[in-house]
C-alpha positions as a Markdown table, in Angstrom:
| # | Residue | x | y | z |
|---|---|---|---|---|
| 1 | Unk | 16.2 | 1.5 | 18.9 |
| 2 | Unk | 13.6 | 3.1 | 20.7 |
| 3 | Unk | 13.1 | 2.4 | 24.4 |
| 4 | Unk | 10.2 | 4.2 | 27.3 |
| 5 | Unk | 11.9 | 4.4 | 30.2 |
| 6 | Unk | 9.9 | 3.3 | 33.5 |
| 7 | Unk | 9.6 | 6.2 | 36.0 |
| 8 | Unk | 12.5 | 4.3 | 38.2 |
| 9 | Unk | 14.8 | 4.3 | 35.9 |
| 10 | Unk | 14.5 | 8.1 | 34.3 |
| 11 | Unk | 15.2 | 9.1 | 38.4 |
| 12 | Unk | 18.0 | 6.1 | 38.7 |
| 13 | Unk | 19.8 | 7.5 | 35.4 |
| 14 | Unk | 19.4 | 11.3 | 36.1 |
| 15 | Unk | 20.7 | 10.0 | 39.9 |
| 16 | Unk | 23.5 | 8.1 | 38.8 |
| 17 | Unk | 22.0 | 5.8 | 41.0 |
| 18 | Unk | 23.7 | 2.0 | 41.1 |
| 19 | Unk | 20.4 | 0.3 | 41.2 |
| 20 | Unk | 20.0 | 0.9 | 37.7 |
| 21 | Unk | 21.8 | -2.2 | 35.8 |
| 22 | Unk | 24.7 | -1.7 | 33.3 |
| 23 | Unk | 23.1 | -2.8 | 30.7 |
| 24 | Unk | 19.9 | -0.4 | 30.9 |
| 25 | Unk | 22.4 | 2.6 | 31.5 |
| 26 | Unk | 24.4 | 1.2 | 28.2 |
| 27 | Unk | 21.0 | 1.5 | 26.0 |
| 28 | Unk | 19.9 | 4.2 | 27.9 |
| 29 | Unk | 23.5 | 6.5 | 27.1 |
| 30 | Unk | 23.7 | 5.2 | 23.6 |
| 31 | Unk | 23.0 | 7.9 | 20.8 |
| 32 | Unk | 21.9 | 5.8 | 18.5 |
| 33 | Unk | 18.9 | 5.2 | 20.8 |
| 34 | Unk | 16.2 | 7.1 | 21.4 |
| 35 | Unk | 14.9 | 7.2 | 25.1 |
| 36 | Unk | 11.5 | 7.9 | 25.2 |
| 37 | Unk | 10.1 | 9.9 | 28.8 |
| 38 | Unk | 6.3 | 9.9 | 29.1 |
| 39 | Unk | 3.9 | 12.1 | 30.6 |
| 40 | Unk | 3.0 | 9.5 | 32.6 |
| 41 | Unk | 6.0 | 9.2 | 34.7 |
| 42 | Unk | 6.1 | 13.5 | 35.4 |
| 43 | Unk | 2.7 | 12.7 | 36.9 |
| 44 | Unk | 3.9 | 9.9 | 39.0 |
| 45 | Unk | 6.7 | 11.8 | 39.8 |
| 46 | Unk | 4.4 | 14.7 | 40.9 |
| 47 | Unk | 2.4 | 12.8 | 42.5 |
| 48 | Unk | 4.6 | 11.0 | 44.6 |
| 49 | Unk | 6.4 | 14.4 | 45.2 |
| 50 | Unk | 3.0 | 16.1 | 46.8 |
| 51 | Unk | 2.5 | 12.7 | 48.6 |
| 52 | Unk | 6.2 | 13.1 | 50.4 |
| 53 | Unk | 7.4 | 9.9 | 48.6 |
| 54 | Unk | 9.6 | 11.5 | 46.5 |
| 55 | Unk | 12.2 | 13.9 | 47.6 |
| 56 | Unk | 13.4 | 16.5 | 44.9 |
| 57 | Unk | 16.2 | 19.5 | 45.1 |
| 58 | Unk | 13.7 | 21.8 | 43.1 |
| 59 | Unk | 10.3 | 21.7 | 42.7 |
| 60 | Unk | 8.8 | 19.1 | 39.9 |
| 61 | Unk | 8.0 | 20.4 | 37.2 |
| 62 | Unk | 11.9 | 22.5 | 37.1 |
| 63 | Unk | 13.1 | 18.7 | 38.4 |
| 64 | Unk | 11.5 | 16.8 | 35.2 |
| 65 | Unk | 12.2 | 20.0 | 32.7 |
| 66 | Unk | 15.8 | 20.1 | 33.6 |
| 67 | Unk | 16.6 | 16.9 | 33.5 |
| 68 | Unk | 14.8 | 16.2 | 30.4 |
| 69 | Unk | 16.7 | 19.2 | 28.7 |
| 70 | Unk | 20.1 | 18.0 | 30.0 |
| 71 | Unk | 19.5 | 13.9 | 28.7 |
| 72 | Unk | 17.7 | 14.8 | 25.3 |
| 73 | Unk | 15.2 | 12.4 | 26.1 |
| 74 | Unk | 12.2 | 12.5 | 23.9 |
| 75 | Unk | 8.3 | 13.1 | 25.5 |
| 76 | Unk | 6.2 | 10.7 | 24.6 |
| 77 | Unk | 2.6 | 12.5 | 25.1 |
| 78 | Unk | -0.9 | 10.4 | 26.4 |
| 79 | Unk | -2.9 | 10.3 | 23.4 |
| 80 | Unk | -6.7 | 8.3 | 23.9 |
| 81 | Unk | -5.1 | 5.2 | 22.2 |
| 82 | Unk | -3.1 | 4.6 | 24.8 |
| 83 | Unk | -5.8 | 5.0 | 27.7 |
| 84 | Unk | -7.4 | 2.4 | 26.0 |
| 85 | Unk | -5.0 | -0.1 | 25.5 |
| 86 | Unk | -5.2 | -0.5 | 29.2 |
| 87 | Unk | -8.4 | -2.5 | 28.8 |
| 88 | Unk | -7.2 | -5.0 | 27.1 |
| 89 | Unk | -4.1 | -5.8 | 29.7 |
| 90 | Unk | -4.6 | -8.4 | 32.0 |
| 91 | Unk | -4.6 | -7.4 | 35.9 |
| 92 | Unk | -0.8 | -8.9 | 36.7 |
| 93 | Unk | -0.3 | -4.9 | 37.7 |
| 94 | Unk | -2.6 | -2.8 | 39.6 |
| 95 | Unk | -0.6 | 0.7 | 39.5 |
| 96 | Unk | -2.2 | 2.7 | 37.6 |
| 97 | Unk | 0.7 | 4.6 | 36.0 |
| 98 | Unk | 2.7 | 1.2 | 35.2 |
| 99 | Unk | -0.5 | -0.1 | 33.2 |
| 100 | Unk | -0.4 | 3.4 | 31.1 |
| 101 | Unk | 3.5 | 3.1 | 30.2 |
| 102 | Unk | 2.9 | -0.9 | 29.8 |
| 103 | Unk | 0.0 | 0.1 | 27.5 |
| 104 | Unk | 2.5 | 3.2 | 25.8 |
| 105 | Unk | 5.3 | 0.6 | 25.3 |
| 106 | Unk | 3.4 | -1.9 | 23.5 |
| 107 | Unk | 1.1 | 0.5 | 21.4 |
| 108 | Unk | 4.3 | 2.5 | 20.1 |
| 109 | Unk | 6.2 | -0.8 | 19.8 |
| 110 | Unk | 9.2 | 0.0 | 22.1 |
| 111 | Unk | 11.2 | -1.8 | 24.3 |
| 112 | Unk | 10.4 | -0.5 | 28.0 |
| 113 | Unk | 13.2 | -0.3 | 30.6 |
| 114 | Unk | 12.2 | -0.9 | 33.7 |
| 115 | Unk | 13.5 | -3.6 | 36.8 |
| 116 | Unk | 9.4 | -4.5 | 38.0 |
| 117 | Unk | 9.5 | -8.1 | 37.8 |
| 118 | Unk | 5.5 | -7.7 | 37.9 |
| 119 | Unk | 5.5 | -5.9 | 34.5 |
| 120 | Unk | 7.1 | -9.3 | 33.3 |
| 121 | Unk | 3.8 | -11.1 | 32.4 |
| 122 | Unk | 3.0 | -8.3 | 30.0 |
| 123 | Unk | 3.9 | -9.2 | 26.1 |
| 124 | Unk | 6.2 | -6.2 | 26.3 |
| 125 | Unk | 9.8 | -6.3 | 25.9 |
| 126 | Unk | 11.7 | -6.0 | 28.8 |
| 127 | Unk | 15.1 | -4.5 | 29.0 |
| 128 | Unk | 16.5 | -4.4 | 32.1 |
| 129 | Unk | 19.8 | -6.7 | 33.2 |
């Protein structure tokens, strides 16, 4: 199974924070998975970084390469396909960088893990709790 994991819950995992359900870890620690990390959540995570929102031990881009190297996650790049896909999802969720990984999820046909109840309207599957 292939599953994109929602910005929250890459930095819950590499955390080992509690707020990310047992059943997301489970999928997200099983080799037999493949957890996909897009370039759209190192941007939010830069982003939110320079904004003071997001506290890091190291810089971000040696936060998001080290982490990615030490959970074997996969990089799932922004190609033009799934800019556009945006246009044709409904406005439930106005963050930019959840419609691009909402867009990325259903365009590569993967589940998406993620606990934003307002990414629940989306014909994306969910896996969360």
């Amino acid at each position: 199974m292939r599953v994109l994991l929602d910005t929250h819950a890459f930095l819950w995992w590499v955390a080992e924070d509690d707020r990310l359900p047992g059943r997301a870890r489970r999928l997200i620690a099983d080799q037999r998975n493949e957890a996909l990390f897009s370039v759209v959540s190192a941007w939010e995570i830069v982003v939110a970084a320079g904004l003071g929102r997001l506290r890091l031990d190291v810089d971000p881009p040696r936060f998001i390469e080290r982490e990615l190297g030490s959970n074997a996650f996969t990089v799932l790049p922004l190609f033009l396909h799934h800019g556009l896909a945006v246009t044709d999802l409904p406005g439930h969720h106005r963050d930019p960088f959840d419609r691009l990984l909402v867009a990325q999820a259903l365009s590569e046909r993967v589940s998406l893990v993620s606990g934003d109840r307002a990414l629940r309207p989306y014909p994306v599957k969910i896996v969360w709790d």
